[in-house]
N, C-alpha and C positions, 0 to 999 in steps of 0.2 A: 644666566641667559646668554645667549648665542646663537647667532647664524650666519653663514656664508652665501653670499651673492654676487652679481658681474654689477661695477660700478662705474660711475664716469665721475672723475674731478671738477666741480666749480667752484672749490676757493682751496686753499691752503694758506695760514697763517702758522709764524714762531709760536711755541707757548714756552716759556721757559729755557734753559741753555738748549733742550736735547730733541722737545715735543714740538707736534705741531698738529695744532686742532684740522681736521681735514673734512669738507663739508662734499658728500658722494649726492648723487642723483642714479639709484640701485633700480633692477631693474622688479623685484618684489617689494624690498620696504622702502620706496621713495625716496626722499630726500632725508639725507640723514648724516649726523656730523659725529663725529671719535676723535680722538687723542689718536698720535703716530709718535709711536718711540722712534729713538735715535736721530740722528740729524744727518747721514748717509742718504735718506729716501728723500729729504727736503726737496731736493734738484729736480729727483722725477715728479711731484706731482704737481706738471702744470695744470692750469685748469682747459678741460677736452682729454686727459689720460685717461684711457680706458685700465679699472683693476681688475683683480678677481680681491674682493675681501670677506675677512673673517673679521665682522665683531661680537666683543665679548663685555659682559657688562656684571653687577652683581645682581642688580635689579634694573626692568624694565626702563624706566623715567632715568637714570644715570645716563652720565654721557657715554660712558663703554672706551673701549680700545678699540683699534682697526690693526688689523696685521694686513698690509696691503701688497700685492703682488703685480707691478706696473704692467698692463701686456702690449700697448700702443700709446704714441701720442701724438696727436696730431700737429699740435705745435711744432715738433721739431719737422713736419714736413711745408710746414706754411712761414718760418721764422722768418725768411727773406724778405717774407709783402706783409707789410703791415696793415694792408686792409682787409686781409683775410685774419691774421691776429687781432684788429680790430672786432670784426665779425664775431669770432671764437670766444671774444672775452664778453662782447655783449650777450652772447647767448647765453652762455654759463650765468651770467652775472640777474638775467631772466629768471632762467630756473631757480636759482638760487633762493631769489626774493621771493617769487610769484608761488610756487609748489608745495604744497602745506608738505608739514614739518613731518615724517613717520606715514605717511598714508602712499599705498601704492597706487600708481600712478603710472600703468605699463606704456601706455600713449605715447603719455610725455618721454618717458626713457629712450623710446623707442624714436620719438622722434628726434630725440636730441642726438641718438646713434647715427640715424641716416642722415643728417646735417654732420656730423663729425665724418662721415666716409666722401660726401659729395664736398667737402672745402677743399682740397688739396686740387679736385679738378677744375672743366670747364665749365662756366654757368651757374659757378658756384653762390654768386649773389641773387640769383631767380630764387635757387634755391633758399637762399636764408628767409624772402621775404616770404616765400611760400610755409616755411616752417613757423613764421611767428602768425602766421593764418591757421594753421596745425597747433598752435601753442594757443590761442584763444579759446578753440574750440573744444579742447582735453580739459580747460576750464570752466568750461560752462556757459562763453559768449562768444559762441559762433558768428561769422557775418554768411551769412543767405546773399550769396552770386550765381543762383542760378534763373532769378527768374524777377523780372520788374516788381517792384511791390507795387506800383500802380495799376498794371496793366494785365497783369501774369504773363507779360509773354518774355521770351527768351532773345530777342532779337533787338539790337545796338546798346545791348546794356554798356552806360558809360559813366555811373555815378553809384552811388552809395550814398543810402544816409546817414546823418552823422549819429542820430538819435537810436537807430534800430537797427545798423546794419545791416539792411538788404538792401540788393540793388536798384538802381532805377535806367528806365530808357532814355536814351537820347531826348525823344519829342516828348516824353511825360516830366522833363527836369525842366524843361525851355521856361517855367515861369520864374522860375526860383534855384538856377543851375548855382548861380553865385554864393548860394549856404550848402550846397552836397560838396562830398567829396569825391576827386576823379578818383574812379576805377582802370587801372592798364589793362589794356586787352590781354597779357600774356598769364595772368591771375585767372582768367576763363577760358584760354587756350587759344587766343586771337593775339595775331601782331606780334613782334618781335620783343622781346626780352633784352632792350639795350638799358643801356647806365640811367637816360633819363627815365623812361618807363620803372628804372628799378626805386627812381628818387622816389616816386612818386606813389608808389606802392608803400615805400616805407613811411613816408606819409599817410596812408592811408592806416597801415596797422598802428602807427604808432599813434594814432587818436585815439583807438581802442583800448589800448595799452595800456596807456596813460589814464584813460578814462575809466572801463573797466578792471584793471590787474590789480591796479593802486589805487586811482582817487576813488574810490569807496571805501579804504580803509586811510586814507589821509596819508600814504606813502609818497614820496618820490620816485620815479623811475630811478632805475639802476642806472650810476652816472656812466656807467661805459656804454649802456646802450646812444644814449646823444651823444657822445663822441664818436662812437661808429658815423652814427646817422650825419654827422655834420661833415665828416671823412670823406664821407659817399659824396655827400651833394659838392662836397669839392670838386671830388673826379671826375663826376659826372658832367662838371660845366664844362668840363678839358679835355674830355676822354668819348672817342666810339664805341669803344670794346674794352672789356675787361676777363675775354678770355686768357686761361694763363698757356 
């Protein structure tokens, strides 16, 4: 058994003096983990490298080898700011957990590409909270922001519920705002996209997260995602911009 596919790195661990189990998110067969001979390649595969791999197995269900060939990594363009490495590691560390095991998954791949090209630049934190809205919904629980569940209509939506995920309006929340949770305007294209608007978002997905990815199979979130998240809401109390 064998094939070759473009991968992205979310974990690399030692196995032994020379291997290193190395767990890919491919953009055909999913998420998928191999053996990496030699301990020369150790160094490149942080997690966000982009490969080209070849695995090789004797039978399906085996763990297989990976012959990997590093082509980019993002990390060495973000090592200075930690809160974009913070970023990087919680997302990997998402896919990781959340993306069944062997099944493709081209969404997800794909959206974990276009968050790996937009971290290095400007707005790259809009971006992340928009990707984990994009990462809900390649699983199967979408949040509906486009249109009141009360009301149907599309105009001052400023909440979410917590239960169902779609929006709600300003005047249809006014009995019971204090159990929704806020919606940022820049999640629907309104309003600016500053640190606290991004706190507040990541607030918002990480209810889902938590609630949908994990607690229905009795998991914990990935512990680098709330250490991002706690990262943020520091900055954000001290910070206007986080353009880099």
């Amino acid at each position: 058994m064998e094939w070759r596919d473009d991968g992205i790195v979310l974990s690399a661990r030692p196995y032994g003096e020379t291997g290193t189990i190395c767990v890919l998110m491919t953009r055909e067969h999913g998420r998928h983990a191999g053996l990496v001979r030699g301990q020369r390649i150790r160094a490149q595969l942080q997690p966000g490298t982009r490969v080209q791999a070849h695995w090789r197995a004797r039978l399906a269900e085996h763990l297989g080898t990976f012959t990997l060939e590093p082509a980019a990594s993002v990390a060495a363009l973000v090592i200075d700011d930690p809160l974009r490495l913070a970023a990087l590691a919680s997302a990997c560390g998402l896919v990781e957990q959340a993306a069944p095991e062997r099944s493709a998954y081209p969404n997800i791949y794909g959206g974990l590409a276009s968050l790996l090209e937009l971290l290095p630049g400007a707005h790259w934190d809009a971006a992340y909270v928009q990707w984990e809205v994009g990462l809900l919904r390649a699983l199967g629980f979408g949040l509906d922001l486009e249109r009141c569940a009360a009301t149907g209509s599309n105009d001052q939506l400023a909440y979410v519920s917590p239960r169902t995920g779609r929006a709600v309006s300003l005047s249809a929340a006014e009995p019971y705002a204090d159990r929704l949770l806020p919606l940022p305007g820049f999640l629907i294209g309104q309003g600016e996209a500053d640190p606290p608007s991004i706190a507040v978002g990541l607030a918002l997905t990480g209810h889902f997260i938590e609630r949908n990815l994990f607690g229905q199979s009795h998991q914990p979130v990935p512990p680098a995602r709330p250490r991002y998240v706690e990262r943020y809401r520091r900055y954000a109390a001290t910070s206007g911009s986080v353009d880099a």
